[in-house]
DOBA-445760 format. One record per residue: x, y, z of N, C-alpha, C in turn. Coordinates in steps of 0.2 Angstrom, whole numbers, plus 5000, padded with zeros to 4 digits. Layout:
  n_east  n_north  n_up  ca_east  ca_north  ca_up  c_east  c_north  c_up
       X        Y     Z        X         Y      Z       X        Y     Z
...
END
This chain:
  n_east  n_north  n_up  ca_east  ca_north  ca_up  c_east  c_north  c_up
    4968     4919  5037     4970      4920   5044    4974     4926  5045
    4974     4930  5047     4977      4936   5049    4985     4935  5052
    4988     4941  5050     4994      4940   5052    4997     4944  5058
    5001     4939  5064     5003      4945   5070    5009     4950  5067
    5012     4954  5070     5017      4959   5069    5022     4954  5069
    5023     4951  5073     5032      4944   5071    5028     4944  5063
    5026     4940  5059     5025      4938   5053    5027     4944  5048
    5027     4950  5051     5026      4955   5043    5035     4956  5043
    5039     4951  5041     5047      4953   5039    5048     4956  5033
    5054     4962  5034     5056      4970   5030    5056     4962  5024
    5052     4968  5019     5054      4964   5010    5047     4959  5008
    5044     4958  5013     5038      4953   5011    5032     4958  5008
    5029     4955  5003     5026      4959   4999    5019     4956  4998
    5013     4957  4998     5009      4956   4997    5004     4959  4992
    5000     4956  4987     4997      4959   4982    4987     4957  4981
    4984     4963  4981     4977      4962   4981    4976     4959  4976
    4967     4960  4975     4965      4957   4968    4963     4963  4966
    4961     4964  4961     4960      4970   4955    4950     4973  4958
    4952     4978  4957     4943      4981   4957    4944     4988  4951
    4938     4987  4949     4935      4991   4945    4933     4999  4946
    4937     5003  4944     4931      5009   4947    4925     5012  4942
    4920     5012  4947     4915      5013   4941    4911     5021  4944
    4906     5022  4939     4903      5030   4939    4898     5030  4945
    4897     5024  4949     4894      5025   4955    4898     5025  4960
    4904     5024  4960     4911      5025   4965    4912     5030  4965
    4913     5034  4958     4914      5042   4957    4908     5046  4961
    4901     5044  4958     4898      5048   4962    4895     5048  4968
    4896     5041  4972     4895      5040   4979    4898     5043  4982
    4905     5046  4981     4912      5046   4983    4909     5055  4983
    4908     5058  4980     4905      5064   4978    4900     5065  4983
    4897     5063  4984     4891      5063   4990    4894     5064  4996
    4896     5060  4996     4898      5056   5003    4903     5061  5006
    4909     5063  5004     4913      5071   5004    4911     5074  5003
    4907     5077  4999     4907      5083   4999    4910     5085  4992
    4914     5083  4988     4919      5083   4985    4916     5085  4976
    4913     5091  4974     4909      5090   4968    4914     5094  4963
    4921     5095  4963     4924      5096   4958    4922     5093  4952
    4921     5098  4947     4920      5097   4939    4925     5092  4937
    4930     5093  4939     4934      5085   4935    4932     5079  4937
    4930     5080  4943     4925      5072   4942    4917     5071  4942
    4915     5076  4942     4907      5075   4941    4905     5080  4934
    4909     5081  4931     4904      5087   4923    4910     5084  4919
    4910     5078  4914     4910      5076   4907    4913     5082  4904
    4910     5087  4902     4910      5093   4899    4917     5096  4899
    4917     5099  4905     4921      5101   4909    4926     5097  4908
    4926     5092  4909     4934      5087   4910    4937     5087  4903
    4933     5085  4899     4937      5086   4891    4940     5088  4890
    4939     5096  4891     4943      5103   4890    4948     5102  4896
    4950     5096  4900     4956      5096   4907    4962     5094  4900
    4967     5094  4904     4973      5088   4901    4971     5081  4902
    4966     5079  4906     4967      5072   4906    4959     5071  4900
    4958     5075  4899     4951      5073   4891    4943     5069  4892
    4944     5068  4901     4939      5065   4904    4940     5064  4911
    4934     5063  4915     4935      5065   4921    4937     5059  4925
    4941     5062  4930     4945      5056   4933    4941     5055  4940
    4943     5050  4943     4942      5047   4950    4944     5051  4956
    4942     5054  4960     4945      5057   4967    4952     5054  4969
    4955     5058  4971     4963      5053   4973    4962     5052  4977
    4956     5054  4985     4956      5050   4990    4949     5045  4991
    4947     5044  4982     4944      5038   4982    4947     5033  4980
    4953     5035  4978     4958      5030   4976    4961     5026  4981
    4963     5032  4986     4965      5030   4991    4962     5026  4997
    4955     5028  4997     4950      5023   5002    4950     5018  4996
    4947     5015  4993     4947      5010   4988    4956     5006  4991
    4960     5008  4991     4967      5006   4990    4966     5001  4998
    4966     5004  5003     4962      5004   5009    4958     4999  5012
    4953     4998  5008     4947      4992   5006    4950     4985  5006
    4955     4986  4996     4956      4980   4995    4961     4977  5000
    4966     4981  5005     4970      4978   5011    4968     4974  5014
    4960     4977  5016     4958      4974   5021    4954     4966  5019
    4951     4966  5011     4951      4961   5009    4956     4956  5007
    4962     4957  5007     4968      4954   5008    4966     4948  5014
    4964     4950  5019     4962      4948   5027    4970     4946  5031
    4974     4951  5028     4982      4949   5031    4979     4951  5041
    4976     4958  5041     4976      4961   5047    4968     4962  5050
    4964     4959  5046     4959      4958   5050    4958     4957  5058
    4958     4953  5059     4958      4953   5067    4964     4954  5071
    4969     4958  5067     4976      4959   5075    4977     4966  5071
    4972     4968  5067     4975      4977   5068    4973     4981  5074
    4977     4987  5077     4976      4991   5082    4972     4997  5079
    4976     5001  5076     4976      5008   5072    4978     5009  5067
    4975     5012  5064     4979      5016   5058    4983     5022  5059
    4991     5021  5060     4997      5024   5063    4998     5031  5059
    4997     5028  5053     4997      5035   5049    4999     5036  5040
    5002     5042  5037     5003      5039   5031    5007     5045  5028
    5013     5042  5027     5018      5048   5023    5019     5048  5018
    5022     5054  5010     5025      5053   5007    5018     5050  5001
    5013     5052  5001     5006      5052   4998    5008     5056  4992
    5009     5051  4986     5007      5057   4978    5004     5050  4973
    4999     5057  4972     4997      5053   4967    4998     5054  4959
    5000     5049  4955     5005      5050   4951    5003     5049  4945
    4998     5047  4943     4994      5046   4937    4987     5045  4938
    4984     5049  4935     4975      5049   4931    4971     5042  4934
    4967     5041  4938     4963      5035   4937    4957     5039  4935
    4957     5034  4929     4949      5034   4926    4942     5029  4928
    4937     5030  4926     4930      5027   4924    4931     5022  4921
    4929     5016  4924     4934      5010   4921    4939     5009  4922
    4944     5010  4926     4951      5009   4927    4951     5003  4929
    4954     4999  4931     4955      4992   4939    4961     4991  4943
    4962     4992  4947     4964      4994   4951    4969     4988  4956
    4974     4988  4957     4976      4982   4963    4982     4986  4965
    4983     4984  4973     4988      4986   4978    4992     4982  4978
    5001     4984  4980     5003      4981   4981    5008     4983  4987
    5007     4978  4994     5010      4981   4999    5017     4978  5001
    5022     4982  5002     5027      4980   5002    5032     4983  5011
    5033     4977  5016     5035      4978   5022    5041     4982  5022
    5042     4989  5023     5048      4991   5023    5052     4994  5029
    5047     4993  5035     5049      4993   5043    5044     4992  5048
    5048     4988  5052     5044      4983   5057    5048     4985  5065
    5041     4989  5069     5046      4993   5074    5041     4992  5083
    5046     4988  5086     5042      4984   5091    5038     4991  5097
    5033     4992  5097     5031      4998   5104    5028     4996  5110
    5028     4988  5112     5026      4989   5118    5025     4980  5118
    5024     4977  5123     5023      4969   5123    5018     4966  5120
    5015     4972  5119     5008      4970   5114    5006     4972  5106
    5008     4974  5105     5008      4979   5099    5014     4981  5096
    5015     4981  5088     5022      4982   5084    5019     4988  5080
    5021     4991  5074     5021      4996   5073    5023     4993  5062
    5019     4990  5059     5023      4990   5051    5020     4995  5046
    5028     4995  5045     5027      5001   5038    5027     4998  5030
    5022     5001  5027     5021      4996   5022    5024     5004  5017
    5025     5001  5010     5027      5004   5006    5021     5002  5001
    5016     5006  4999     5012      5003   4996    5013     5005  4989
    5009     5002  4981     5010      5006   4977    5003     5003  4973
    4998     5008  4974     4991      5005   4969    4994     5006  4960
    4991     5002  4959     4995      5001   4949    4986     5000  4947
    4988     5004  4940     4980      5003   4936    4982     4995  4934
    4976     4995  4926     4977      4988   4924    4982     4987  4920
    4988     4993  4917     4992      4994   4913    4999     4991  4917
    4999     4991  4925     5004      4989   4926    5005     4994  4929
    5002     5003  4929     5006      5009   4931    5004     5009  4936
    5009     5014  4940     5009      5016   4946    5005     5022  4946
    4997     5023  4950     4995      5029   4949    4993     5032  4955
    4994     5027  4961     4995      5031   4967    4999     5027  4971
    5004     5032  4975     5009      5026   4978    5011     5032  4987
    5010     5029  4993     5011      5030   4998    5016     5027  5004
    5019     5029  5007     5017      5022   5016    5015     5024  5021
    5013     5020  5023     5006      5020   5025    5008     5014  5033
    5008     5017  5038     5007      5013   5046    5001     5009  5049
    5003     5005  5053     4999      5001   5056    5000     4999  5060
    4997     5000  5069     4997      4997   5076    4994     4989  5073
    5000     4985  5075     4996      4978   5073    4998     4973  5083
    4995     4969  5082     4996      4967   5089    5001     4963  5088
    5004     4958  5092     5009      4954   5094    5007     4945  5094
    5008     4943  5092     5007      4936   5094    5008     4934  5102
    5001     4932  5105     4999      4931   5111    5006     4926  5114
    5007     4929  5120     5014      4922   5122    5011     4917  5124
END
């Protein structure tokens, strides 16, 4: 069931399930952008990088991060917009095989109108290690619990 705006209180956290990145994400993710930097599509190439192998696009990490919110189904049916997103680094390496899980954490809840609130999630994608390898916040037009 999806959650109205009253529901998202500062501090409530929410955690996905884990997904896998695989080399048909990497290179779907390349098609689809446009995106065919050598550190993620040529092996070769990436070896000789500092990371020894080629990594994941940071904005497939980030659509990937994205996804599994939306599988969460906290906003399913009462989100309005995607408000926007600050404060975006990405902080460590995802590789080939990585797995991946979000955790979104409430850090402002800001009413815009009788129908619609406005949360800010603090979000922090972690590999399977535990690490933080891409961390944002990230807004949301979410509606109002109908009176």
């Amino acid at each position: 069931m999806s959650l109205y705006y009253e529901d998202f209180t500062v501090g409530l956290e929410h955690v996905s399930r884990g997904r896998t990145i695989t080399e048909s994400d990497v290179v779907n993710f390349a098609g689809l952008s446009g995106d065919f930097v050598e550190l993620h599509t040529n092996e070769e190439f990436a070896r000789q990088s500092p990371f020894g192998k080629r990594i994941a696009h940071g904005l497939l990490t980030l659509s990937i991060s994205s996804g599994l919110m939306v599988q969460m189904n906290l906003i399913t049916d009462t989100v309005l917009a995607f408000y926007g997103i600050d404060k975006l680094r990405f902080v460590k390496p995802v590789f080939i095989g990585d797995t991946v899980h979000v955790r979104k954490k409430v850090a402002d809840a800001i009413a815009k109108s009788s129908e619609m609130g406005v949360v800010t999630f603090e979000t922090t994608v972690l590999n399977q290690n535990g690490e933080a390898v891409l961390v944002y916040r990230d807004k949301l037009a979410i509606k109002k619990r109908p009176a």
